[in-house]
TORPA-4810 file (N, C-alpha, C, O; in nm, 3 decimals):
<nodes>
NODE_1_0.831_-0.980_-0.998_0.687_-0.977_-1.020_0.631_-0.846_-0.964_0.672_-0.790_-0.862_X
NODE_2_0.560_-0.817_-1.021_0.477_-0.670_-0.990_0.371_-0.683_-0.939_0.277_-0.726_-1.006_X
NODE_3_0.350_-0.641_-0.777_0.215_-0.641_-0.719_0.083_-0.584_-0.818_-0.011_-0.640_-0.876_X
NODE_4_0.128_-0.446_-0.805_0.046_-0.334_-0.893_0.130_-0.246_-0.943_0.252_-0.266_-0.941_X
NODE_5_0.081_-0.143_-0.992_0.144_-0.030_-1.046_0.035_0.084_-1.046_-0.077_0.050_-1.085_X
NODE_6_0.056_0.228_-1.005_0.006_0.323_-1.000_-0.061_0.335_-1.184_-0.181_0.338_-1.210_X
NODE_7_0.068_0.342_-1.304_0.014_0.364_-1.408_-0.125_0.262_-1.469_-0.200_0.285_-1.564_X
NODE_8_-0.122_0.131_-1.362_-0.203_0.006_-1.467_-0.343_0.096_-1.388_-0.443_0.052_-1.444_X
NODE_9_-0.380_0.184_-1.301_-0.511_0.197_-1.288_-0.540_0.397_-1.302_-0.630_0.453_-1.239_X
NODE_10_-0.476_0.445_-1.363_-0.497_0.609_-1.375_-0.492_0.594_-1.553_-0.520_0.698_-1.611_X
NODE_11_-0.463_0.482_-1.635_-0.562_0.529_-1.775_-0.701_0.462_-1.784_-0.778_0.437_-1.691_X
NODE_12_-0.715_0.442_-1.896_-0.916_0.392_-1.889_-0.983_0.498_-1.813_-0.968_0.619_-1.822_X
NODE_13_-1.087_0.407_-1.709_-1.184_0.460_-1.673_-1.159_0.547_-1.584_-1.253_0.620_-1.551_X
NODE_14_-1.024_0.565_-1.519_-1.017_0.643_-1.407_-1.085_0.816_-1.420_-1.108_0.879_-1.524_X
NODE_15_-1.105_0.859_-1.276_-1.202_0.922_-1.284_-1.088_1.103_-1.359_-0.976_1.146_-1.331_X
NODE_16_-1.177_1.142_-1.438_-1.097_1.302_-1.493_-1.065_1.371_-1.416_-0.977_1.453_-1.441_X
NODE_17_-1.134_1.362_-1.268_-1.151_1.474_-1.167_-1.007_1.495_-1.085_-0.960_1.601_-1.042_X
NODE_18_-0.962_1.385_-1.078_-0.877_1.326_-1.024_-0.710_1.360_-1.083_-0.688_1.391_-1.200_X
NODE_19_-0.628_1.349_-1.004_-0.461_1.331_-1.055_-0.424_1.195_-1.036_-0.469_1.110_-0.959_X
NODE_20_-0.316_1.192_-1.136_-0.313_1.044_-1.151_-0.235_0.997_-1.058_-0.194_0.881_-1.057_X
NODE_21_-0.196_1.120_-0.936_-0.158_1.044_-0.745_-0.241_0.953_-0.713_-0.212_0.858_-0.640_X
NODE_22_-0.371_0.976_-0.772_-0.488_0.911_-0.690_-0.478_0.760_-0.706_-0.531_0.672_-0.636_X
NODE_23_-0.381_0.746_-0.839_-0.394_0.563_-0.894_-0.282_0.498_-0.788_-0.245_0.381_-0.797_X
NODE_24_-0.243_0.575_-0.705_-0.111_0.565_-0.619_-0.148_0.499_-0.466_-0.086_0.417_-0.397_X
NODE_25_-0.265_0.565_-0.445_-0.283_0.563_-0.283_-0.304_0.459_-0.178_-0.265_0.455_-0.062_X
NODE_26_-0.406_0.342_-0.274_-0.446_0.232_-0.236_-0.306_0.159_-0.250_-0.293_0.096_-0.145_X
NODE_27_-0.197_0.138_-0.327_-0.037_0.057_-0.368_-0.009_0.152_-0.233_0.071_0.090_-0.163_X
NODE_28_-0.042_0.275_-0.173_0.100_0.381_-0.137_0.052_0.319_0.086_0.133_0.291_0.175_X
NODE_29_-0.101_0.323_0.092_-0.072_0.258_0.197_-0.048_0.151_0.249_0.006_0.148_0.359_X
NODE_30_-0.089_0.017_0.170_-0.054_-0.086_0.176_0.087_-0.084_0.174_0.135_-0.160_0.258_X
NODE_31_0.164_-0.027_0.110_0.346_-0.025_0.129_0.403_0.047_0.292_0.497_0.015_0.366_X
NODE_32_0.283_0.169_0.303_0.312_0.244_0.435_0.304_0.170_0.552_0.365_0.188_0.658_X
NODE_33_0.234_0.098_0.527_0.195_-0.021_0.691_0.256_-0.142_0.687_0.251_-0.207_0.792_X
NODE_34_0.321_-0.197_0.582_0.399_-0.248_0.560_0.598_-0.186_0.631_0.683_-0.236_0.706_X
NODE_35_0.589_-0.097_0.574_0.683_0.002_0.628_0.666_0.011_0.786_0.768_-0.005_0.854_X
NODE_36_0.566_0.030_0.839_0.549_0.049_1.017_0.531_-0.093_1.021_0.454_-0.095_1.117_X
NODE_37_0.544_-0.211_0.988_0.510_-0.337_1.044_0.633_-0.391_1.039_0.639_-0.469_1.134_X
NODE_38_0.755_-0.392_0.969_0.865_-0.417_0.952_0.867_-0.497_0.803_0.946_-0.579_0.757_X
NODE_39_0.795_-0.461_0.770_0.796_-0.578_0.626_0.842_-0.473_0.534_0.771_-0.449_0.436_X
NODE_40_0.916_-0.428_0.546_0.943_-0.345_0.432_1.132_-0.420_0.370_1.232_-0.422_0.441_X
NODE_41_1.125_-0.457_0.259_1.256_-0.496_0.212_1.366_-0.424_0.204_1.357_-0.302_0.193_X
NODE_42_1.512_-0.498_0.210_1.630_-0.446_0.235_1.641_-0.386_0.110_1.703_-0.281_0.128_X
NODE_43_1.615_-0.398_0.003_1.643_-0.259_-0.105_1.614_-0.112_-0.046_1.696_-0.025_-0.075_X
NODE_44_1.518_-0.081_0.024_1.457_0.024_0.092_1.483_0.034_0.186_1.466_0.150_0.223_X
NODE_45_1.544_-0.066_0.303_1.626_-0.038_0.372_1.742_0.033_0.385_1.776_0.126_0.458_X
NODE_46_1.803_-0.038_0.288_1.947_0.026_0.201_1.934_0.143_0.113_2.007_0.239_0.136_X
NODE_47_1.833_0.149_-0.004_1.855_0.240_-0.063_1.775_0.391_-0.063_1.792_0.501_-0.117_X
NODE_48_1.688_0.334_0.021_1.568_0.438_0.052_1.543_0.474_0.183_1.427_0.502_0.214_X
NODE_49_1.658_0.481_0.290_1.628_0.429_0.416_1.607_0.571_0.466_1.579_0.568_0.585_X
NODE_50_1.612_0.730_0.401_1.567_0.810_0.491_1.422_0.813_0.439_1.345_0.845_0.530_X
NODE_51_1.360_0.789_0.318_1.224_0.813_0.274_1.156_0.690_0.347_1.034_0.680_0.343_X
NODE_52_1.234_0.595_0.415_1.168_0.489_0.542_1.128_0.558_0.637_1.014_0.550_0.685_X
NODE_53_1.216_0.634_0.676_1.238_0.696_0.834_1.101_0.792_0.807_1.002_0.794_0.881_X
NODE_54_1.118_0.863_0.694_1.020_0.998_0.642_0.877_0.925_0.684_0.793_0.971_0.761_X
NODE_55_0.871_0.811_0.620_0.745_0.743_0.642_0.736_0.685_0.757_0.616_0.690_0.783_X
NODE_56_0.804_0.620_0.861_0.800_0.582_0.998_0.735_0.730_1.064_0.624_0.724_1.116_X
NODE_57_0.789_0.826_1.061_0.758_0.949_1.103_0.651_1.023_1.100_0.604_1.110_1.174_X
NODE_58_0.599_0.941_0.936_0.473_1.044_0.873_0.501_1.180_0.831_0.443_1.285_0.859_X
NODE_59_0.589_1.160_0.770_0.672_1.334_0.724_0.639_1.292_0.568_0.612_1.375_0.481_X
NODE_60_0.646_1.169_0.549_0.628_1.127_0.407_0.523_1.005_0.442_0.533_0.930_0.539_X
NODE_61_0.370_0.998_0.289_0.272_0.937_0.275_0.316_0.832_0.238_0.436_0.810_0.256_X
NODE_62_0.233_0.736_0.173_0.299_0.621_0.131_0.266_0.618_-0.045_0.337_0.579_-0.137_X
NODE_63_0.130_0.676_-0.045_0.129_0.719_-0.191_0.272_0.800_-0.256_0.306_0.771_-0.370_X
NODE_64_0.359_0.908_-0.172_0.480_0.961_-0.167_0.539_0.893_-0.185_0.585_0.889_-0.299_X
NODE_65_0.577_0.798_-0.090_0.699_0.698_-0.069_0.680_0.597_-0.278_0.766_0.563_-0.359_X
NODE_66_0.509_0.587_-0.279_0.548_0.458_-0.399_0.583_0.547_-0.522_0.631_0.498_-0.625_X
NODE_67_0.556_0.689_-0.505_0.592_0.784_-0.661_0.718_0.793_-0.641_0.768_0.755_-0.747_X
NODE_68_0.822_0.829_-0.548_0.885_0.858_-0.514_1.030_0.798_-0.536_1.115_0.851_-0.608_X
NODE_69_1.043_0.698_-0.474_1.136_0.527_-0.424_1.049_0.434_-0.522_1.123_0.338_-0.543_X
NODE_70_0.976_0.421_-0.564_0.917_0.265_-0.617_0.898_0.306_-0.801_0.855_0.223_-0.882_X
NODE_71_0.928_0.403_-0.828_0.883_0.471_-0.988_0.691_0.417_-0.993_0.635_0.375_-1.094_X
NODE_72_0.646_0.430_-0.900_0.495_0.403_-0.893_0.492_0.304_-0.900_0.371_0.280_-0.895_X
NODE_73_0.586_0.136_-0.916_0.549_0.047_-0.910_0.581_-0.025_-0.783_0.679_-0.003_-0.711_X
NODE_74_0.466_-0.135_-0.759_0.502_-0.202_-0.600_0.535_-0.345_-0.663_0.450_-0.418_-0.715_X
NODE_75_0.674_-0.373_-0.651_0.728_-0.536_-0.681_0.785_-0.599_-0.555_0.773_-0.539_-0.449_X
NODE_76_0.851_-0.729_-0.560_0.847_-0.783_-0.434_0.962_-0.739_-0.391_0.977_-0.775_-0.274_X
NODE_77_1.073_-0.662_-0.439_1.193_-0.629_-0.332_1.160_-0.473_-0.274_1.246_-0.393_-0.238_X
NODE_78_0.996_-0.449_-0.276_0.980_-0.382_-0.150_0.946_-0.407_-0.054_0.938_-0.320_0.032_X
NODE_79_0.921_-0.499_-0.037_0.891_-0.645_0.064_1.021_-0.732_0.125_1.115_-0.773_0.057_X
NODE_80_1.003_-0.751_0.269_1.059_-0.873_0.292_1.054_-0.959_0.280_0.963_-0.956_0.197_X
NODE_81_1.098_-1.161_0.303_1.002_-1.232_0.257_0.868_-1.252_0.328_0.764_-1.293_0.277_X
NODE_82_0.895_-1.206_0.492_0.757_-1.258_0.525_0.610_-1.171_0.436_0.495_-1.215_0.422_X
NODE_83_0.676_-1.020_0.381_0.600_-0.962_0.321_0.546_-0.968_0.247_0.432_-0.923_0.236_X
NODE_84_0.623_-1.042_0.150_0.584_-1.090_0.001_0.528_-1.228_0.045_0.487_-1.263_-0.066_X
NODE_85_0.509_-1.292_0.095_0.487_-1.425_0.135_0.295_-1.418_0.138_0.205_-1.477_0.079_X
NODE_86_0.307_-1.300_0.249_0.119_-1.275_0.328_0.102_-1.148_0.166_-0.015_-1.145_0.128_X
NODE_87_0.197_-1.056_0.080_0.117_-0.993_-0.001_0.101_-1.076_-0.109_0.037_-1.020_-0.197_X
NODE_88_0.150_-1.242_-0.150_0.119_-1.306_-0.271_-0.010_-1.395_-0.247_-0.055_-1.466_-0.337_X
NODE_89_-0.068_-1.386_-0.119_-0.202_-1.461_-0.103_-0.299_-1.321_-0.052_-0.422_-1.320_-0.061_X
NODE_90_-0.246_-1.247_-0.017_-0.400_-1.109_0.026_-0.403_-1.024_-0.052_-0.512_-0.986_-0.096_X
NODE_91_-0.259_-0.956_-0.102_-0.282_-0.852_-0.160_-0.411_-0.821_-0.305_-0.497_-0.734_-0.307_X
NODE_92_-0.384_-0.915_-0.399_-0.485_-0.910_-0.533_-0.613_-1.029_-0.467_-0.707_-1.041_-0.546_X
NODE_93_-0.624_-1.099_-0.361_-0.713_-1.175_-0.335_-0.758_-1.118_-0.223_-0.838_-1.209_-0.197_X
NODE_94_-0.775_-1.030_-0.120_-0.834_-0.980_0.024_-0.803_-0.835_-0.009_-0.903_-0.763_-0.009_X
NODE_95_-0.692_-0.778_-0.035_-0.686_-0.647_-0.043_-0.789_-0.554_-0.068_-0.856_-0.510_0.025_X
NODE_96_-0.807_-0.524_-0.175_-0.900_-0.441_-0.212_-1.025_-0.462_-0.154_-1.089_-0.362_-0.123_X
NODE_97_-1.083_-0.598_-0.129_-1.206_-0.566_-0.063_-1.246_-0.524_0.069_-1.362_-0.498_0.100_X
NODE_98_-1.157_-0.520_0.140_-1.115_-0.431_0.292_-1.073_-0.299_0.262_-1.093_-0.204_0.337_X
NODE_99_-1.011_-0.291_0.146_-0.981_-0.124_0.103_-1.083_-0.031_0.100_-1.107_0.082_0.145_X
NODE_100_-1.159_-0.155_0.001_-1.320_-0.106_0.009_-1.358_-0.067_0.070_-1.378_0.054_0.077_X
NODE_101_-1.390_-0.160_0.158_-1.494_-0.189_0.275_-1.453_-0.030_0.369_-1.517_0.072_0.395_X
NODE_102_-1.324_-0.075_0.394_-1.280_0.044_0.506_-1.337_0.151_0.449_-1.454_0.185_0.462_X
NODE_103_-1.237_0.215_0.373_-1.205_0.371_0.298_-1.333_0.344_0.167_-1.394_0.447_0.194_X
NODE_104_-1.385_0.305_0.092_-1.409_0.409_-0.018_-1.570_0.337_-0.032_-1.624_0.319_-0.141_X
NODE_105_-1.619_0.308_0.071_-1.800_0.257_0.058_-1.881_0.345_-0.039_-1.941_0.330_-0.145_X
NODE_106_-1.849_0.464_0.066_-1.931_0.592_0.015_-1.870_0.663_-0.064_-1.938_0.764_-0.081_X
NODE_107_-1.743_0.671_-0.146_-1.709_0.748_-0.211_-1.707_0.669_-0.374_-1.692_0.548_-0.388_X
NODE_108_-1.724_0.757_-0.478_-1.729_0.723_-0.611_-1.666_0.678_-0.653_-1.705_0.627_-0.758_X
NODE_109_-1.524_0.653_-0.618_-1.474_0.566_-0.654_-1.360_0.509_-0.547_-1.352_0.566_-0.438_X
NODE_110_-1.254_0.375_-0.581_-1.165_0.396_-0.492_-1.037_0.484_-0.494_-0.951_0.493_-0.406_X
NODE_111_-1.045_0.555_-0.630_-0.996_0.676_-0.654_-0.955_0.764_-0.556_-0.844_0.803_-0.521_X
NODE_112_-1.067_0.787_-0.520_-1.136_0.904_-0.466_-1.073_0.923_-0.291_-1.068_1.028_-0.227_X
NODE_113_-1.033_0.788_-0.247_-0.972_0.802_-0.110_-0.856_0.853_-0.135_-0.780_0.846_-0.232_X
NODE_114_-0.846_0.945_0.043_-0.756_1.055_-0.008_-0.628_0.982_0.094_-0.644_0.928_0.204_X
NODE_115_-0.500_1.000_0.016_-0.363_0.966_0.086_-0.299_1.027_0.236_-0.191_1.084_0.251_X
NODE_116_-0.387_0.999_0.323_-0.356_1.045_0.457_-0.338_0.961_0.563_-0.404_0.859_0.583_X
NODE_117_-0.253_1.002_0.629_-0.230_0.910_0.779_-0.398_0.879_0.856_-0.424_0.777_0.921_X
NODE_118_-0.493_0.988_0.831_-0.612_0.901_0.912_-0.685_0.794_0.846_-0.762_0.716_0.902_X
NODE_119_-0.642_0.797_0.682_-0.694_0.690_0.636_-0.653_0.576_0.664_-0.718_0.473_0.682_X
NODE_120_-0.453_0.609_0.672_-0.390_0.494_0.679_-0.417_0.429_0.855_-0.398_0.314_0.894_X
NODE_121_-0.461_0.537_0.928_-0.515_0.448_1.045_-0.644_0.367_1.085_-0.689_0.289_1.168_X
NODE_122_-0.675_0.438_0.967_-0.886_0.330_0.953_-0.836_0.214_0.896_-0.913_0.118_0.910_X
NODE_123_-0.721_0.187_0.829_-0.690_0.101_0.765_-0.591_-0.035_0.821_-0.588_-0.153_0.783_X
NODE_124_-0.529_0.025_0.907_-0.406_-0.021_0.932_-0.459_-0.148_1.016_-0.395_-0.252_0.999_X
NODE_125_-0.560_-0.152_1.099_-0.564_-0.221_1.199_-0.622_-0.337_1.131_-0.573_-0.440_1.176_X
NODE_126_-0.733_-0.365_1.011_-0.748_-0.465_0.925_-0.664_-0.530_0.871_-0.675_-0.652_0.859_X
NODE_127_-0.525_-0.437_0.813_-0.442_-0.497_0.774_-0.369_-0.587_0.875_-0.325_-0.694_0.833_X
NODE_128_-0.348_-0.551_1.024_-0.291_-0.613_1.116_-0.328_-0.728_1.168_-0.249_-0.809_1.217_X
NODE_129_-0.507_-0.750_1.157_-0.616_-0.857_1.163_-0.562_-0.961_1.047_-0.511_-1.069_1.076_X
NODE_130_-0.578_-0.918_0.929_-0.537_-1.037_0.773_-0.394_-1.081_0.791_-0.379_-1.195_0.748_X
NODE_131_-0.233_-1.008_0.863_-0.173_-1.028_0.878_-0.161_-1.188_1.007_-0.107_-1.298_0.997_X
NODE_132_-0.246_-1.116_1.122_-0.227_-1.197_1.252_-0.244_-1.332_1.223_-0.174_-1.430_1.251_X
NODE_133_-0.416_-1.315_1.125_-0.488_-1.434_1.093_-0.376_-1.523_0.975_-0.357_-1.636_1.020_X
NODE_134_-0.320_-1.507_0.877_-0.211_-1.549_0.816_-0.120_-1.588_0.866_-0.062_-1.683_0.814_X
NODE_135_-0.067_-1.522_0.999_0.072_-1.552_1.070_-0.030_-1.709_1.124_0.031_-1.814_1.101_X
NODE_136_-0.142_-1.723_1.176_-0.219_-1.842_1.277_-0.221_-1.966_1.238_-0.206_-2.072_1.298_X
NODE_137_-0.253_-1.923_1.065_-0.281_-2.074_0.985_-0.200_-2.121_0.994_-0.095_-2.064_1.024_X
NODE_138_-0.217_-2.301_0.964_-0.135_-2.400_0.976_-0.081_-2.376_0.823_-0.142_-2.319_0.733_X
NODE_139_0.075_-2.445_0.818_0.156_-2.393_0.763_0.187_-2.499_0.638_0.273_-2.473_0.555_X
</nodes>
């Protein structure tokens, strides 16, 4: 199953101004903090494990890492299970509106947020909140 894909949001309306990295960034940090949280799956363990390290490091983005290792798409064996478990109830249902919220209020689109480690740190700690709160619920 396919979370997202970079190509399903850089045709249509996406913005001209833009490269179609940009349809990447919102899939590329959600995979990156995933990656620093340990949820990142043994395919990428195994088959991608220095473009892991690259990204543990921040030598490599995560928009990078999903063009890169993922052919722009995010499916569940980039995930562990606990990963895929908390991304098949937040990711298309909580995601984006914290993506929002965080990164792209003021900007024209969510396009428009740019693929960087300070984004991925305005970001990261919400994600760690939706994670904690998921790990809490009764089961």
């Amino acid at each position: 199953m396919a979370y997202d894909r970079a190509d399903w949001h850089y045709g249509g309306d996406f913005p001209a101004d833009l490269p179609t990295e940009a349809g990447a960034t919102h899939i590329g940090l959600f995979l990156a903090w995933a990656i620093h949280r340990g949820l990142v799956g043994d395919f990428h363990r195994n088959e991608s494990s220095d473009a892991v390290a690259a990204v543990t490091r921040r030598d490599m983005s995560g928009g990078q890492f999903l063009i890169q290792e993922c052919d722009e798409k995010f499916w569940e064996e980039d995930l562990s299970d606990e990963g895929n478990a908390f991304a098949r109830e937040y990711y298309a249902d909580g995601y984006f509106a914290d993506y929002v919220e965080t990164l792209a209020e003021e900007l024209p689109s969510i396009y428009h947020v740019a693929d960087t480690w300070a984004n991925f740190d305005r970001l990261a700690p919400v994600l760690d909140q939706r994670l904690q709160q998921w790990r809490a619920r009764p089961q």
